[in-house]
C-alpha positions, -999 to +999 in steps of 0.1 A: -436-015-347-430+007-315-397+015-325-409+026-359-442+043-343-414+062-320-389+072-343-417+090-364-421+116-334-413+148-333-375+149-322-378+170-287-406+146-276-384+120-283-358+134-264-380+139-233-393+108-230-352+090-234-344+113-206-372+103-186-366+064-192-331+071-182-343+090-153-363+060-136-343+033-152-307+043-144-314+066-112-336+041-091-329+055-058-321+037-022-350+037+002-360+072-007-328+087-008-305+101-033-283+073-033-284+053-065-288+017-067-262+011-089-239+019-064-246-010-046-230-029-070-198-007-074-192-007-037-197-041-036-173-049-065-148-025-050-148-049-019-140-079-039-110-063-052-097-051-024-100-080-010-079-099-039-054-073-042-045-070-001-047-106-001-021-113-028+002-084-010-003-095+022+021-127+020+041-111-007+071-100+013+072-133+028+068-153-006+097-136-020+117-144+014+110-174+022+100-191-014+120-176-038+149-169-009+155-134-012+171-113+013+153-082+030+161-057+006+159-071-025+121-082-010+116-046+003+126-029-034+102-055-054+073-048-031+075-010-033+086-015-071+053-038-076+032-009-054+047+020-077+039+002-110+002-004-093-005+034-092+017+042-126-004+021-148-038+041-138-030+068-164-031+042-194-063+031-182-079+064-176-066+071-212-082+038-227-112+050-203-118+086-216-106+079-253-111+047-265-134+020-243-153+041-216-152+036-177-176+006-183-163-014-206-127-008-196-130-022-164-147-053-177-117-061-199-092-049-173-106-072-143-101-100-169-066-091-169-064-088-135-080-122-132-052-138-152-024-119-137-038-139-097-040-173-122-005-170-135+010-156-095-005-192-080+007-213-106+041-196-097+037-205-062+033-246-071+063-262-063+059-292-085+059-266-117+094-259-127+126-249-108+131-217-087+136-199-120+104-206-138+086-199-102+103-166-101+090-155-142+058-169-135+057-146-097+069-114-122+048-124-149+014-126-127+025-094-109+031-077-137-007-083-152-019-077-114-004-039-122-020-035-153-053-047-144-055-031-109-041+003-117-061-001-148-093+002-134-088+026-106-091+058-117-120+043-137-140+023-104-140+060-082-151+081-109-176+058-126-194+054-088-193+096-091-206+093-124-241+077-109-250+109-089-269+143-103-249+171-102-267+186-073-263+159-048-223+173-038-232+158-003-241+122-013-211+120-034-187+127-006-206+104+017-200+075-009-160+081-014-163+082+025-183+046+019-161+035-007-131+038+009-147+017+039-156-008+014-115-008+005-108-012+045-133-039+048-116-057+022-083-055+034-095-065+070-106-097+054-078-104+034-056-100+057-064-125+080-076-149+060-047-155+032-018-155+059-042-182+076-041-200+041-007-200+038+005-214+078-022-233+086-031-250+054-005-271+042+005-285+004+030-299-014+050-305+018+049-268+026+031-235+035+005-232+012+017-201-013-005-214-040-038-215-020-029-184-005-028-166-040-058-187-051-081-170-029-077-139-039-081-147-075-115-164-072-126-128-049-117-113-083-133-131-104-165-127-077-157-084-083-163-089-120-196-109-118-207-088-095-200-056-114-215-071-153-247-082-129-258-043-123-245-031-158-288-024-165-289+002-138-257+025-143-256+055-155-228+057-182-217+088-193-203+085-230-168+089-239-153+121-247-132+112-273-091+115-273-090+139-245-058+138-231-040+139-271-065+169-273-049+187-241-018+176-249-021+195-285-040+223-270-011+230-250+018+224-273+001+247-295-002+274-270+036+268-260+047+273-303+020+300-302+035+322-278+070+315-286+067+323-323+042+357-316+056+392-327+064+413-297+038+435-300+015+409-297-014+417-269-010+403-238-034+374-224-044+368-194-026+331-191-003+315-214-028+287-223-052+317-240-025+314-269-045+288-279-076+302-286-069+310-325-073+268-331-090+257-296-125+265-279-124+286-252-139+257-226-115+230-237-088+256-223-105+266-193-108+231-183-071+225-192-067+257-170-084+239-140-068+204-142-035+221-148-041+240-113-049+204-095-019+189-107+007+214-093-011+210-055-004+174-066+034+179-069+044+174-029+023+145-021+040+118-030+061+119+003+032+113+021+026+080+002+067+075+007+059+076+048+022+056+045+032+024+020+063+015+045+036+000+062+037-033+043+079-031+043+099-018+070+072-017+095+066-052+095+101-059+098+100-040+125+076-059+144+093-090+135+126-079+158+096-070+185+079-092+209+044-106+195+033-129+225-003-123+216+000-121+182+002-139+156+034-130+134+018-141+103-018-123+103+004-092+097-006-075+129+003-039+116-021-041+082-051-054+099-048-028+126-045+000+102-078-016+079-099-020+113-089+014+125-101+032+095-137+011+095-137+033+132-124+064+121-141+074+088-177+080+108-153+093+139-141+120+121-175+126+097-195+128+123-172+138+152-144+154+147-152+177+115-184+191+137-163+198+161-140+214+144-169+235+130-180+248+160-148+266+166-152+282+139-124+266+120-131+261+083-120+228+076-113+230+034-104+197+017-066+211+012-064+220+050-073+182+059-049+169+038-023+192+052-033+181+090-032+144+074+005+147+060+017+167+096+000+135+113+018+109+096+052+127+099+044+123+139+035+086+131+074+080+122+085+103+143+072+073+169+081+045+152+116+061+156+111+059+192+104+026+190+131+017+165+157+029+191+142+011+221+140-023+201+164-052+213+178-059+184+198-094+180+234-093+183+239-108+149+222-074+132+244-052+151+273-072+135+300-046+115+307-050+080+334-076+077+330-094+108+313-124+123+301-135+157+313-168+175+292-183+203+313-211+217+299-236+241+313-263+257+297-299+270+316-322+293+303-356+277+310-394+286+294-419+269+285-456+285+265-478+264+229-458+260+235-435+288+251-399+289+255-373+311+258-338+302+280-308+322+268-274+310+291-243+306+276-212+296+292-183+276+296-149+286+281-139+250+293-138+217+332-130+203+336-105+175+360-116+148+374-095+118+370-112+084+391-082+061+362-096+039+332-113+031+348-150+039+371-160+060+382-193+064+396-199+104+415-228+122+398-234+154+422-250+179+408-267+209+435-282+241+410-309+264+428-326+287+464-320+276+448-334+240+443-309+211+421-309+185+415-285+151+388-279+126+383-257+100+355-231+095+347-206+066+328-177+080+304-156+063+301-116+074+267-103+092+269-144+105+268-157+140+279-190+145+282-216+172+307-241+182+293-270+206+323-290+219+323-321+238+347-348+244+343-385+239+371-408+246+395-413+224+385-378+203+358-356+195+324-364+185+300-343+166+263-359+163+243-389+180+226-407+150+193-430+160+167-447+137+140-440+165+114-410+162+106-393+190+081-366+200+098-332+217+086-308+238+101-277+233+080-255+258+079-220+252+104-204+231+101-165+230+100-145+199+135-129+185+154-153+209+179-180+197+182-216+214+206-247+213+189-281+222+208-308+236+192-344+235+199-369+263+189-405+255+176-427+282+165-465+278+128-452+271+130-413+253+152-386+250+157-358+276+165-324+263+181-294+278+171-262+258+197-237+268+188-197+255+218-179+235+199-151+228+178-132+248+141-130+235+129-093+225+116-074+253+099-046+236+059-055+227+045-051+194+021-030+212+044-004+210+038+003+171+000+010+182+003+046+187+026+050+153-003+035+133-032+051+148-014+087+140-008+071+103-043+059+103-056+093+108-034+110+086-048+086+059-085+093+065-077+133+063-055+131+036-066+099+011-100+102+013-104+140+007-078+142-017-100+111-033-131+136-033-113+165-041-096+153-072-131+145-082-152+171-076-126+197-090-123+183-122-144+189-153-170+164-169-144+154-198-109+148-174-124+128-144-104+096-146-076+113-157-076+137-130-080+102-107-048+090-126-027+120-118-041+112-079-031+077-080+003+084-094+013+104-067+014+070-048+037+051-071+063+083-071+059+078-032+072+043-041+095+055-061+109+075-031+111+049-009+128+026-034+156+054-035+163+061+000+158+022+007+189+013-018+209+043-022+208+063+015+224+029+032+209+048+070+204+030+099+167+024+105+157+048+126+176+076+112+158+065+076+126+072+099+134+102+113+147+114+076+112+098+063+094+122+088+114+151+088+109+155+047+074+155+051+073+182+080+087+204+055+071+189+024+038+201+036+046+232+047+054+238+009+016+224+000-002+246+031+016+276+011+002+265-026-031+257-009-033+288+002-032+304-031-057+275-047-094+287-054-122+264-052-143+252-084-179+247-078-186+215-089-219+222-104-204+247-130-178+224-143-199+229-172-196+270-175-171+287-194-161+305-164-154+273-144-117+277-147-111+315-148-090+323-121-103+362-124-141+352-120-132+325-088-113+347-070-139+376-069-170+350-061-144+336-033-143+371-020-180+377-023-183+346+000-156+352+025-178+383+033-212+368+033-199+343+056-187+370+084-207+366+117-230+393+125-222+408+159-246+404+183-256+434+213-265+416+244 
């Protein structure tokens, strides 16, 4: 009856009271503020999968080393290949967003996906399921769902939280990308501890726990979706705009055939998008205009994404040749330092640093922070450089192509009954020998005593071996067998150095003698602190703003997909680093100081474009106007001059 009684009112009473209802359902605020409750829930959600998806990657380079026993670089190009399709697949899902499903819906069906995807990448780490083969398409299979449900929702999570705020309230916006990005951190802090805890500490099926340590994060995803259906009564959903980038796309192609095909007496326009204007309305141009204009700054930042994702790669295999006595080697020192530092830095730099800046009377656009951000993390590798060259790296590394390292040592032995004594002779180091190839099989002659002795050993390139000789009346012997079990102290043993063991029985338990080959490394992990707190804040000038910017600056219709074209500047920064990782074949530190030297002058090219951008106000996105260049460049001249400082007479 009250749905009958309401749709016999006149229509503009009916319209005010559905805008009032939406008004105090939807936009119930926080404690008085403008902050919308639904937000809560986003954040909150945004957490969960952060959580899942740092979780997963954070044992993922050492899943594909040491379960499916790949090498460095093959693990190094399917991580940054796994990262790139992450941030490639955003597009499509801004696309199913905007033209198809909505923000709301598609990340419901795409964190089902994503679900799936962490279900499929632990059932791949089981041993007991299949051979190495069936472990390596389930691992591709699951990380190739991960992809399209992560990337999927994106662009569709950042601007659906935008979505929940009015128009006027520009500042509360900002603040929540500043507090959703913490959320992100927070996650990653988390997950990072705790699923390379999982996967040492926890054991099953006779082994580090792989399976447990990918199950985790799946049930945190499955936690994000719950939590994110359980607030779908208070947000504020904005409805689809229909096929909007098959629109732009046509607007444009019809402007390109437009102007190609025009008489030559034809009036000039303006821009070459005006073409258009015989088939398209005006607006749907000027927006094209303004998202056209964001996505050339967007051209040059993908290095920066090249220099900040090695983090997870070549960083950490850094700190693995480096010396972690207080660290753990598997809580991924380098990630967790970088997520905890930016849970300090974002209010640092909000409520420090920027106001600071301020009073010097240096305006601090969005396009200027992101500039300082790139120059910072150029200085980050520019450190870890420093660092790279001051490393002790193990002989074995430094090893030419087509040559191997022997480390001979030789025991004095004499066996009587149960007892043995032991006469150590140390080497001076190892021998170099030239293989001509990748094998080489050697005859190893030994003269004891007047008596001599051969073997025969097939050595591999970039291998150093060792050859423990002994004698034992009447020839040589080469292991001590004994059905007992015994319990062996090894003491300390220092990281990056290499030991050989030898066992002594006696009538009781066995006496060792640990004798070091290789020195330990002598340069701290604590070194790669300053490298990540320049990279750190690079990221909060530069990923944070560019987060906000790419929101506020583009039109009602084009949000995600202006998100998209943000988030795919981090899988061609992927791309990059996939590139120079397999094709430049550099010595690590010069591939640093390349990494940081492109970016020096990579944003030098942005500060130049930035220069020449102008500013859309976000709360005329809606005006026909919003994207004439004409009309922002005079208001951005009214406002340089009204924001002159008056002299003052003293």
């Amino acid at each position: 009856m009250l749905k009958n009684r309401t749709s016999n009112l006149p229509l503009t009473l009916q319209e005010t009271l559905s805008v009032d209802f939406l008004k105090t359902f939807f936009l119930q605020k926080i404690c008085g503020t403008n902050y919308p409750v639904s937000i809560g829930f986003i954040v909150v959600n945004e957490f969960c999968e952060r959580f899942s998806y740092y979780g997963m990657k954070a044992v993922l380079t050492l899943y594909f080393i040491n379960y499916l026993q790949w090498n460095n670089n093959l693990s190094t190009a399917v991580y940054h290949a796994f990262s790139s399709l992450c941030y490639f697949t955003p597009l499509l899902g801004a696309l199913i967003a905007d033209s198809w499903l909505g923000k709301f819906r598609t990340i419901i069906y795409l964190s089902v996906v994503y679900v799936i995807g962490h279900v499929v990448k632990s059932v791949g780490a089981i041993p007991d399921v299949g051979d190495n083969t069936l472990h390596i398409t389930l691992s591709m299979l699951g990380l190739g769902l991960i992809a399209f449900g992560t990337g999927g929702i994106k662009p569709c999570v950042a601007a659906f939280g935008g979505d929940q705020f009015e128009e006027e309230h520009t500042e509360e916006r900002t603040k929540f990308f500043s507090i959703f990005y913490m959320s992100i951190n927070a996650g990653s802090v988390l997950s990072t501890i705790i699923t390379p805890i999982l996967r040492s500490d926890v054991q099953c099926f006779g082994g580090d726990c792989y399976a447990l340590a990918f199950g985790v994060p799946a049930a945190l995803m499955l936690v994000a979706l719950v939590v994110f259906i359980a607030g779908s009564g208070m947000y504020k959903k904005n409805p689809r705009e229909g096929n909007v980038l098959v629109n732009v796309c046509r607007c444009i192609g019809f402007a390109i055939h437009n102007r190609w095909w025009s008489p030559r007496n034809s009036p000039r326009r303006e821009h070459w998008l005006d073409w258009a204007q015989e088939k398209y309305p005006k607006q749907l141009i000027q927006e094209i205009k303004m998202v056209l204009r964001v996505l050339a700054l967007y051209i040059p930042l993908p290095m920066f994404w090249a220099l900040f994702d090695q983090q997870g790669s070549r960083w950490t295999l850094q700190a693995t040749r480096m010396n972690m006595d207080f660290v753990s080697p598997l809580t991924f020192f380098g990630s967790m330092l970088n997520a905890l530092m930016i849970l300090l830095f974002i209010p640092v730099f909000d409520m420090g640093v920027y106001p600071l800046v301020s009073l010097c009377r240096v305006k601090l656009t969005p396009l200027r922070k992101m500039t300082a951000g790139m120059v910072l993390a150029a200085l980050a590798f520019a450190a870890a450089t420093v660092v790279e060259l001051n490393v002790i790296v193990c002989q074995t590394s430094k090893l030419f192509q087509h040559s191997a390292a022997l480390f001979t040592r030789q025991l004095l032995l004499s066996l009587t009954s149960l007892q043995m004594s032991l006469c150590l002779q140390d080497p001076l180091g190892y021998t170099s020998l030239p293989l001509n190839d990748s094998h080489r099989l050697f005859q190893i002659a030994v003269t004891h005593h007047g008596m001599d002795y051969s073997c025969d050993l097939n050595l591999t390139e970039h291998t150093a071996y060792s050859l423990v000789i002994h004698s034992d009346s009447p020839g040589i012997t080469y292991s001590i067998s004994d059905s007992k079990q015994y319990n062996i102290d090894l003491g300390l043993l220092d990281f990056g150095a290499s030991y050989t063991v030898i066992l002594q029985q006696d009538p009781d338990n066995l006496a060792l003698k640990k004798m070091e080959d290789v020195q330990a490394n002598d340069v701290h992990i604590a070194w790669q602190i300053p490298q990540y707190v320049l990279l750190t804040a690079g990221e909060v000038m530069f990923s944070i703003t560019g987060l906000e910017f790419s929101y506020s600056q583009a039109p009602v219709s084009m949000k995600s997909v202006l998100q998209a074209g943000w988030l795919m500047t981090v899988a061609f920064g992927n791309v990059i680093v996939l590139i120079v990782a397999e094709g430049a074949g550099l010595e690590q530190w010069m591939e640093f100081l390349l990494f940081a030297a492109l970016l020096i002058a990579v944003s030098g090219i942005f500060s130049i474009m930035a220069y020449f951008y102008t500013y859309v106000d976000p709360g005329r996105l809606g005006n026909e106007d919003a994207g004439n260049v004409d009309v922002l460049k005079k208001e951005k001249e009214s406002i340089c001059k009204s924001d002159t400082p008056k002299s003052t007479r003293i």
